[in-house]
SEVO-911333 format. One record per residue (C-alpha): x, y, z; chain; residue in three letters. Coordinates in steps of 0.25 Angstrom, whole numbers, plus 2048, in hexadecimal, padded with zeros to 3 digits. Layout:
// SEVO-911333
+-----+-----+-----+------+------+
|   x |   y |   z | unit | code |
+-----+-----+-----+------+------+
|   X |   Y |   Z |    A |  ALA |
...
+-----+-----+-----+------+------+
***
This chain:
// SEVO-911333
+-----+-----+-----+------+------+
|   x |   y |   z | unit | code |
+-----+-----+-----+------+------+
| 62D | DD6 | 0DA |    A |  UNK |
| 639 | DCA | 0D8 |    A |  UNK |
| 63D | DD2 | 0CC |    A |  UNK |
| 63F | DDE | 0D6 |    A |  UNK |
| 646 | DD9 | 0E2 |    A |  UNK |
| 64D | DD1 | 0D8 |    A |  UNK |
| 656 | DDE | 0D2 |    A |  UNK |
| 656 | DE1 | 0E1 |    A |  UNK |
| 65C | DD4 | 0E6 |    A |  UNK |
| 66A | DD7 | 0E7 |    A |  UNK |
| 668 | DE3 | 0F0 |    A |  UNK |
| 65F | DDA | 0F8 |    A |  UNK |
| 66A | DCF | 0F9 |    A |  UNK |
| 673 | DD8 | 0FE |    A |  UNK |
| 66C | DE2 | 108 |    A |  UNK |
| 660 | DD8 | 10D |    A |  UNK |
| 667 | DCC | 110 |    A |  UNK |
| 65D | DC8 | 11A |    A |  UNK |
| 650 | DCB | 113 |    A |  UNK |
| 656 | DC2 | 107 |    A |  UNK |
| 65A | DB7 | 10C |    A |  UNK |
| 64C | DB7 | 115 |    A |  UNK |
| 647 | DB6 | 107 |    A |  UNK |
| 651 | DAF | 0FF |    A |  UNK |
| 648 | DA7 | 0F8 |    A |  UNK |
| 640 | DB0 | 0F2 |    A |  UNK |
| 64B | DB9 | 0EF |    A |  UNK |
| 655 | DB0 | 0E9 |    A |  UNK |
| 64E | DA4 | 0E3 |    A |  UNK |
| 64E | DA5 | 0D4 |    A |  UNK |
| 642 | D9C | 0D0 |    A |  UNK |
| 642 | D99 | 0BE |    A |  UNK |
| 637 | DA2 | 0B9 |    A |  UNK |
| 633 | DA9 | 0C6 |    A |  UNK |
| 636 | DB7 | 0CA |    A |  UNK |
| 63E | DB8 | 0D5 |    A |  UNK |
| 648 | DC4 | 0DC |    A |  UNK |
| 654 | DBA | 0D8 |    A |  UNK |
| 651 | DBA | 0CB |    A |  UNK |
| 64D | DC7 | 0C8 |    A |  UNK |
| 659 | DCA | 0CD |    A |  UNK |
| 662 | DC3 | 0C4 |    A |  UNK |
| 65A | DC7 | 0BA |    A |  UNK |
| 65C | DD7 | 0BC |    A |  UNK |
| 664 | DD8 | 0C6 |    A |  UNK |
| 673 | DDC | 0CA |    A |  UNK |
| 67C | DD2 | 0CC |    A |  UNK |
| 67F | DCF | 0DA |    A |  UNK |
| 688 | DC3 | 0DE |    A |  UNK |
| 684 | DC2 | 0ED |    A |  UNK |
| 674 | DC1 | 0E9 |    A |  UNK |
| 677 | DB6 | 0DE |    A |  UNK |
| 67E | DAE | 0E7 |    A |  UNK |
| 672 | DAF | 0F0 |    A |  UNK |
| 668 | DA9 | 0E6 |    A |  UNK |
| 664 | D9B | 0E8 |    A |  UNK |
| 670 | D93 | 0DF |    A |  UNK |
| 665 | D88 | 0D8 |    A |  UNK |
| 65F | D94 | 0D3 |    A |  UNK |
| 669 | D9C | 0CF |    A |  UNK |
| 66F | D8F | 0C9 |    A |  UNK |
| 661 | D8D | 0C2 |    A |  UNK |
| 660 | D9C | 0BC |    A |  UNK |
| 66F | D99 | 0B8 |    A |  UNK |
| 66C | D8D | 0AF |    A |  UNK |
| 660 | D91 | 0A8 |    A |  UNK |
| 65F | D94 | 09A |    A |  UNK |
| 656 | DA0 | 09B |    A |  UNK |
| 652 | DAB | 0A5 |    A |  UNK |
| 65A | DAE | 0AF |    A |  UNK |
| 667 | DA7 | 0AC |    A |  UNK |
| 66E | DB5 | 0A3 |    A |  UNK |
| 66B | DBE | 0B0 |    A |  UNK |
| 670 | DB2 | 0BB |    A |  UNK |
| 67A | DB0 | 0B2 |    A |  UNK |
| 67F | DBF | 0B3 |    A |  UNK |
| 67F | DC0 | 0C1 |    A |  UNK |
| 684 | DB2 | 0C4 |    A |  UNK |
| 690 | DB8 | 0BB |    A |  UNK |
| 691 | DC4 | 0C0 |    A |  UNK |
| 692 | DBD | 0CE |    A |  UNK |
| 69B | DB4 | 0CA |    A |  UNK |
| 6A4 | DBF | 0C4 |    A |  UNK |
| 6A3 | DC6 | 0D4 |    A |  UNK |
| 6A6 | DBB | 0DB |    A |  UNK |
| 6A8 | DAC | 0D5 |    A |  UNK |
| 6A4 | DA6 | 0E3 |    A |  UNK |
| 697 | DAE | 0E4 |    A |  UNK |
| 68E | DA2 | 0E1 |    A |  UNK |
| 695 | D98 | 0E9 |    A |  UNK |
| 6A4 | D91 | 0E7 |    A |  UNK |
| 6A6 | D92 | 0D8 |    A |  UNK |
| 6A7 | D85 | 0D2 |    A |  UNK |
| 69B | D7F | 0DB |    A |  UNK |
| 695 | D8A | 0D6 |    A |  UNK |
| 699 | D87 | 0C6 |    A |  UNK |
| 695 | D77 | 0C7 |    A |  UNK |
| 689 | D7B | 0CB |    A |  UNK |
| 685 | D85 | 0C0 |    A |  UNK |
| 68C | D7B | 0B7 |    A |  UNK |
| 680 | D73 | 0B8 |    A |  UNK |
| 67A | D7E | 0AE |    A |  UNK |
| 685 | D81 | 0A2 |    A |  UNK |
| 67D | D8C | 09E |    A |  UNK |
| 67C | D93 | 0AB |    A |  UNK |
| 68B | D92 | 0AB |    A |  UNK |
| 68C | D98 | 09C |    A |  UNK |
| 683 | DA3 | 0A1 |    A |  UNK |
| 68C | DA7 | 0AB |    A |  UNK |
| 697 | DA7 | 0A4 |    A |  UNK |
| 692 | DAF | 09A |    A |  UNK |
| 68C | DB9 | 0A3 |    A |  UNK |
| 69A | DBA | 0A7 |    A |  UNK |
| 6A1 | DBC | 09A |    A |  UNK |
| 697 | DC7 | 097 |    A |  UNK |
| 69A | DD1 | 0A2 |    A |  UNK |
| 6A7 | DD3 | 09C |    A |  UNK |
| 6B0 | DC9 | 0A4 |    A |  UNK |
| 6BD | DC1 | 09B |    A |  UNK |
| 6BE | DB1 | 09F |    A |  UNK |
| 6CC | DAB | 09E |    A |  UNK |
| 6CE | D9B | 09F |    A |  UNK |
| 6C0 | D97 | 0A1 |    A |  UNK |
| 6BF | D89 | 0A4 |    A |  UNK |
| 6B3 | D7F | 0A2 |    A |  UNK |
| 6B1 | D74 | 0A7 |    A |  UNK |
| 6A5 | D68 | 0A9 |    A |  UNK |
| 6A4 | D66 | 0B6 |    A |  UNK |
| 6A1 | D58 | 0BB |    A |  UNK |
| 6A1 | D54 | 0AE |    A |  UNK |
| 693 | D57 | 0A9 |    A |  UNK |
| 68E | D62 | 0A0 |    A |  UNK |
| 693 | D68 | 096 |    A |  UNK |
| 699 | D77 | 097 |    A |  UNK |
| 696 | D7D | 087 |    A |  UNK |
| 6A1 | D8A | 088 |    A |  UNK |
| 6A8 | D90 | 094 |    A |  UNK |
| 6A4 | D9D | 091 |    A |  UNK |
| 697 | DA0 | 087 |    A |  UNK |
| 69B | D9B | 079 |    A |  UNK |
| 6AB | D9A | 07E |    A |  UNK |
| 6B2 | D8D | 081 |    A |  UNK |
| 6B0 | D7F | 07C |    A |  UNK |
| 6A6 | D76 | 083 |    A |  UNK |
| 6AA | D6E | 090 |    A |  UNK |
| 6A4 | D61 | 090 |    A |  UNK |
| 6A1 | D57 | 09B |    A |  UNK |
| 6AF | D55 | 09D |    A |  UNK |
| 6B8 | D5B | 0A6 |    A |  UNK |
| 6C0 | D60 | 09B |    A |  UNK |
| 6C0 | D70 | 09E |    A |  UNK |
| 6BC | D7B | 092 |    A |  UNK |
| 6C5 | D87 | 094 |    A |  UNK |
| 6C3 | D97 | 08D |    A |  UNK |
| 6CF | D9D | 08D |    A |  UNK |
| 6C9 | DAC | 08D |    A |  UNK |
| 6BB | DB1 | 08B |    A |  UNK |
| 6B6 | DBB | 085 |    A |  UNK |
+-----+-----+-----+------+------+
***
């Protein structure tokens, strides 16, 4: 049934408000190993900036820093949001810190991004706060930023 609703749920989002928000939780929670509408959705459905910045942040954020499952498809759509509107999740750099906190989830964005086709110029990297250490600025491209505040920058990519 989650894997059902979940193709649906954009439609949903968009024509239903009242019905989903009455059962938010049980539309938007992404819970790890447990099939649920949100997940099916951003495992086989289209993208759809507003309903992505509906889903619970944590979650999101979670699915996002994962090494397996669904972080390819939420990185696609978090892309392909990002690439509609950069503010759809919030302020962009609270939004950036925060998913800093994962530097895979921030790779995986990134390289959603350069697969749908769009050209970077003067991409800049650089350790927020000082903690963490960023491997490349995009995929393989760009030497690593360390804990310091001593930006990394990519001219162009691809």
């Amino acid at each position: 049934m989650a894997t059902v609703i979940g193709v649906r749920l954009p439609v949903l989002h968009r024509y239903a408000p009242a019905f989903t928000a009455a059962h938010r939780a049980a539309l938007y929670r992404i819970v790890p190993d447990c099939a649920s509408p949100a997940a099916s959705w951003l495992r086989w459905g289209p993208p759809s900036p507003p309903l992505l910045a509906a889903l619970d942040r944590a979650d999101l954020l979670g699915v996002l820093r994962d090494a397996e499952g669904l972080a390819p498809d939420a990185a696609a759509h978090t892309a392909a949001a990002l690439l509609a509107d950069p503010a759809v999740l919030g302020e962009p750099r609270p939004w950036w810190t925060e998913l800093a906190g994962g530097a895979a989830a921030v790779s995986r964005v990134l390289e959603a991004v350069a697969i749908s086709g769009v050209k970077f110029h003067d991409v800049l990297t650089v350790s927020l706060g000082g903690v963490g250490t960023i491997t490349n600025v995009i995929n393989d491209t760009g030497a690593v930023t360390s804990s310091g505040t001593t930006p990394t920058d990519v001219v162009s990519y691809p």
